[in-house]
C-alpha positions as CSV (number, residue, x, y, z in Angstrom):
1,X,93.9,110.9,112.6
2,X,94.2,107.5,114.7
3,X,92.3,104.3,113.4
4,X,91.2,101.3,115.8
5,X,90.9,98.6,113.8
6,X,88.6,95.2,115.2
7,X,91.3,92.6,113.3
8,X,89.8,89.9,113.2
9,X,86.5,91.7,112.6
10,X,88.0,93.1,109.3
11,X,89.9,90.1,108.0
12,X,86.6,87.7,108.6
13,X,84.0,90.2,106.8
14,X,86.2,90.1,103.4
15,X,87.9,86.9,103.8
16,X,86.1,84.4,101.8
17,X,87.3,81.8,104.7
18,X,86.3,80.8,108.6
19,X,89.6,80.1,109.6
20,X,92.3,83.2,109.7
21,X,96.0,81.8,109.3
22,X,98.7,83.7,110.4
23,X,100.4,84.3,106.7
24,X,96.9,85.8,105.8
25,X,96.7,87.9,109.0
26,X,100.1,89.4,108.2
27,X,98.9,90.1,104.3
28,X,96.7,92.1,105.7
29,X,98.8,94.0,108.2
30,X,101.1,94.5,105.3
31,X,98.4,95.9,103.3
32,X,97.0,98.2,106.4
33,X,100.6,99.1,106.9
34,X,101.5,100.5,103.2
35,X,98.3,102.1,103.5
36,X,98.9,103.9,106.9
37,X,101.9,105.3,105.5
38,X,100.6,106.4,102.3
39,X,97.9,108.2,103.8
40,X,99.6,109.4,107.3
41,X,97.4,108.2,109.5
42,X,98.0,106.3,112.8
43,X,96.4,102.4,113.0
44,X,96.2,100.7,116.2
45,X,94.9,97.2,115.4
46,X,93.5,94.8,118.1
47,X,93.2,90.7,117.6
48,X,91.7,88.4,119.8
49,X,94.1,85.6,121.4
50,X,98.2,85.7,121.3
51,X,100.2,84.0,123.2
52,X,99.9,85.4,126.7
53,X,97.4,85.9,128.8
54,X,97.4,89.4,129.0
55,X,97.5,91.4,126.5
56,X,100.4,93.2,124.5
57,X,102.1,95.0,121.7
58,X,104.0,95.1,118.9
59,X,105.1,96.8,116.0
60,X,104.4,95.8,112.7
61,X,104.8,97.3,109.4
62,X,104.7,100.8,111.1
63,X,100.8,99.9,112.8
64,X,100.3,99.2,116.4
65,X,99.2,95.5,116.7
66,X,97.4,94.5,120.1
67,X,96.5,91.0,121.3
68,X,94.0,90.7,123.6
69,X,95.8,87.9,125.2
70,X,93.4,85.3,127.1
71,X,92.2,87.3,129.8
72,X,90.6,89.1,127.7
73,X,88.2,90.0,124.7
74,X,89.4,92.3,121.4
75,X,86.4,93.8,122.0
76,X,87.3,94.6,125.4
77,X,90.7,96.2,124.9
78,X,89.1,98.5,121.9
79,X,86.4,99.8,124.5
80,X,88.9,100.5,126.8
81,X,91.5,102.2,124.1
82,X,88.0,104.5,123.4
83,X,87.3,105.5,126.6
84,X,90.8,106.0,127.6
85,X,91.8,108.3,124.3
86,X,92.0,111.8,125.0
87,X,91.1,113.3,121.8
88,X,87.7,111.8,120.9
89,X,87.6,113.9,117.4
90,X,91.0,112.3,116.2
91,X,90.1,109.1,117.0
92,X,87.5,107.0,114.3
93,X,86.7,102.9,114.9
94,X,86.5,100.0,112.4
95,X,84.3,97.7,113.3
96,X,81.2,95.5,112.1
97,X,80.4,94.2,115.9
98,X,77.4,95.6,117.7
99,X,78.8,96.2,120.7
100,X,81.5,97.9,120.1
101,X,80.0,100.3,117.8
102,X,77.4,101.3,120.3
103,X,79.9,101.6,123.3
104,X,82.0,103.8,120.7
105,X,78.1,106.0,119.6
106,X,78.3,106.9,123.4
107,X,81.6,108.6,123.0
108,X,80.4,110.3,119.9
109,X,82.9,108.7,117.8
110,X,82.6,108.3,114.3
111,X,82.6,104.7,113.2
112,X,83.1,103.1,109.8
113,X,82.2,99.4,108.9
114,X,85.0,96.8,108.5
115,X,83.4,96.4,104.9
116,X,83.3,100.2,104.2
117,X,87.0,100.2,105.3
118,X,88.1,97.6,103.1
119,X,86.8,99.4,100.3
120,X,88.2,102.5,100.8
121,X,91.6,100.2,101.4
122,X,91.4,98.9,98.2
123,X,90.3,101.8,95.9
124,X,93.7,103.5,97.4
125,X,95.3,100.5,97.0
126,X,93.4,100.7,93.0
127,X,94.2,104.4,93.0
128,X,98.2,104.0,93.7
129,X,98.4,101.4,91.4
130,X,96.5,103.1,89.0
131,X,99.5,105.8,88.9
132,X,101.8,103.0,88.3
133,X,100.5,101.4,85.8
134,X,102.2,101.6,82.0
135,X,99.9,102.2,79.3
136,X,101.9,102.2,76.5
137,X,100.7,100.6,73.5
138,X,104.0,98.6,72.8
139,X,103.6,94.6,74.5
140,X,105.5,93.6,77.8
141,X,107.4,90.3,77.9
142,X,106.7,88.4,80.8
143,X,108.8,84.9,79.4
144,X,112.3,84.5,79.4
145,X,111.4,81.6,76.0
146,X,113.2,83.1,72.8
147,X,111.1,82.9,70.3
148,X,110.5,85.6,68.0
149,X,107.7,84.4,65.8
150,X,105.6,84.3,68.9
151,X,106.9,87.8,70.0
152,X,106.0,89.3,66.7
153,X,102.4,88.1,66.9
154,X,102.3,89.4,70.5
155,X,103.4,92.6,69.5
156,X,101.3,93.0,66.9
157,X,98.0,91.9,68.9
158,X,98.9,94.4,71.5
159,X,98.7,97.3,69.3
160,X,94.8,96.1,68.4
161,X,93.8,95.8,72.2
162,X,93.1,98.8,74.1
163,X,93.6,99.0,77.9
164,X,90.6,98.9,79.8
165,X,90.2,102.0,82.5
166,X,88.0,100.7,85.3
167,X,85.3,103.0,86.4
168,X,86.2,104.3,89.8
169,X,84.3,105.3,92.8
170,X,85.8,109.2,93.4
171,X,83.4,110.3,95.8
172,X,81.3,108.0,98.0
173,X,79.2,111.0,98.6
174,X,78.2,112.1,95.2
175,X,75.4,114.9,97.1
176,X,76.5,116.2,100.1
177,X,73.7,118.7,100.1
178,X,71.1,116.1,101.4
179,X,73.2,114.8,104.3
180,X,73.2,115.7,107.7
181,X,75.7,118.0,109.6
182,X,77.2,114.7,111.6
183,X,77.2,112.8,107.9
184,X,79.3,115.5,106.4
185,X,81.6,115.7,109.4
186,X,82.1,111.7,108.3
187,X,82.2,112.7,105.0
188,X,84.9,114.7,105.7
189,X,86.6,112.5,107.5
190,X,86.7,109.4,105.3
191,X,87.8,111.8,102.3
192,X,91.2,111.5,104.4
193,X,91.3,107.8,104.7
C-alpha cells in the first residue's frame, strides 16, 4: 500500500506549536520512516516551500519527501500525485484539508485524517515498544553514583511497585457488523497501517 502524506498538515494537527522547525520536521520523518519499514508500506510525503521554485525530491529515512517548491501549493502536487497514480485501490491519503480530501472522494480513494494517522502511528510506535519493554521485577540503574545504601532501598521499593500495563486500543472497529461495505473496505485497510 502507498501513503500520501499532507506534511505539514500532519505535523501542525498534533504539534502543540504554529511554527514547524526543521529539527521537528525531521523527528517526524524519522518517526514516519521507522514506521514505513515496520509495517512495509510505501510513504510519499509532500511539504509546502523548499528551496526552489519548483518542486522536488528526496530520500529520507527510506520515505519519499516532496517540496512543493514556490510555484506551487502541497496541496497541489498531492492532487496531482492522485490523479496521476495508476492503481487507485493501493493508494490511501492523509490529510485534514478540505480540499484535498474531496478532490481525493472523486477518485474513490480512501482517506484517513492526519489525527487518525497519528494515532495509529503512535499505538505502533506503543505496540513495538511494548515488545521491548523489560518487566522484570528486579530495579534498573540509570546513575553511574556508587552508592549502595541508596541502591538497596531502590531495589527493595521495586519489588513493591507493579508495572502498570496501559489499556490499548486493539481494534478501532470493535463492531464491524454495523458498518457499511466501503467502512469495512477502510477497515480493512487501516488494520494494515
Amino acid at each position: 500500500m502507498k501513503l500520501i502524506i499532507d506534511g505539514y498538515n500532519l505535523i501542525k494537527k498534533v504539534a502543540e506549536s504554529k511554527h514547524i522547525s526543521t529539527k521537528m520536521r525531521n523527528q517526524y520523518l524519522k518517526q514516519l520512516g521507522i514506521y514505513a519499514k515496520n509495517k512495509g508500506l510505501q510513504i510519499m510525503v509532500v511539504f509546502d516551500g523548499g528551496e526552489a521554485s519548483f518542486n522536488y525530491h528526496e530520500k529520507i529515512y527510506g520515505l519519499e519527501v516532496i517540496y512543493a517548491g514556490f510555484l506551487e501549493s502541497a496541496d497541489d502536487v498531492i492532487m496531482r500525485l492522485i490523479g496521476n497514480h495508476q492503481y487507485q485501490e493501493e493508494l490511501m491519503v492523509v490529510t485534514s484539508d478540505r480540499e484535498i480530501i474531496d478532490f481525493a472522494k472523486q477518485y474513490t480513494l480512501d482517506i484517513i485524517k492526519s489525527e487518525e494517522f497519528y494515532g495509529l502511528l503512535q499505538a505502533g510506535q506503543i505496540l513495538k515498544n511494548e515488545k521491548n519493554v523489560n518487566l522484570s521485577n528486579h530495579a534498573n540503574k540509570t546513575s553511574d553514583s556508587n552508592n549502595p545504601d541508596l541502591d538497596s532501598l531502590m531495589e527493595s521499593a521495586s519489588y513493591q511497585v507493579s508495572p502498570k500495563k496501559e489499556p490499548l486500543e486493539r481494534n478501532r472497529f470493535p463492531d464491524t457488523q454495523k458498518l457499511s461495505k466501503q467502512e469495512k473496505q477502510i477497515a480493512r485497510k487501516l488494520k494494515k497501517l
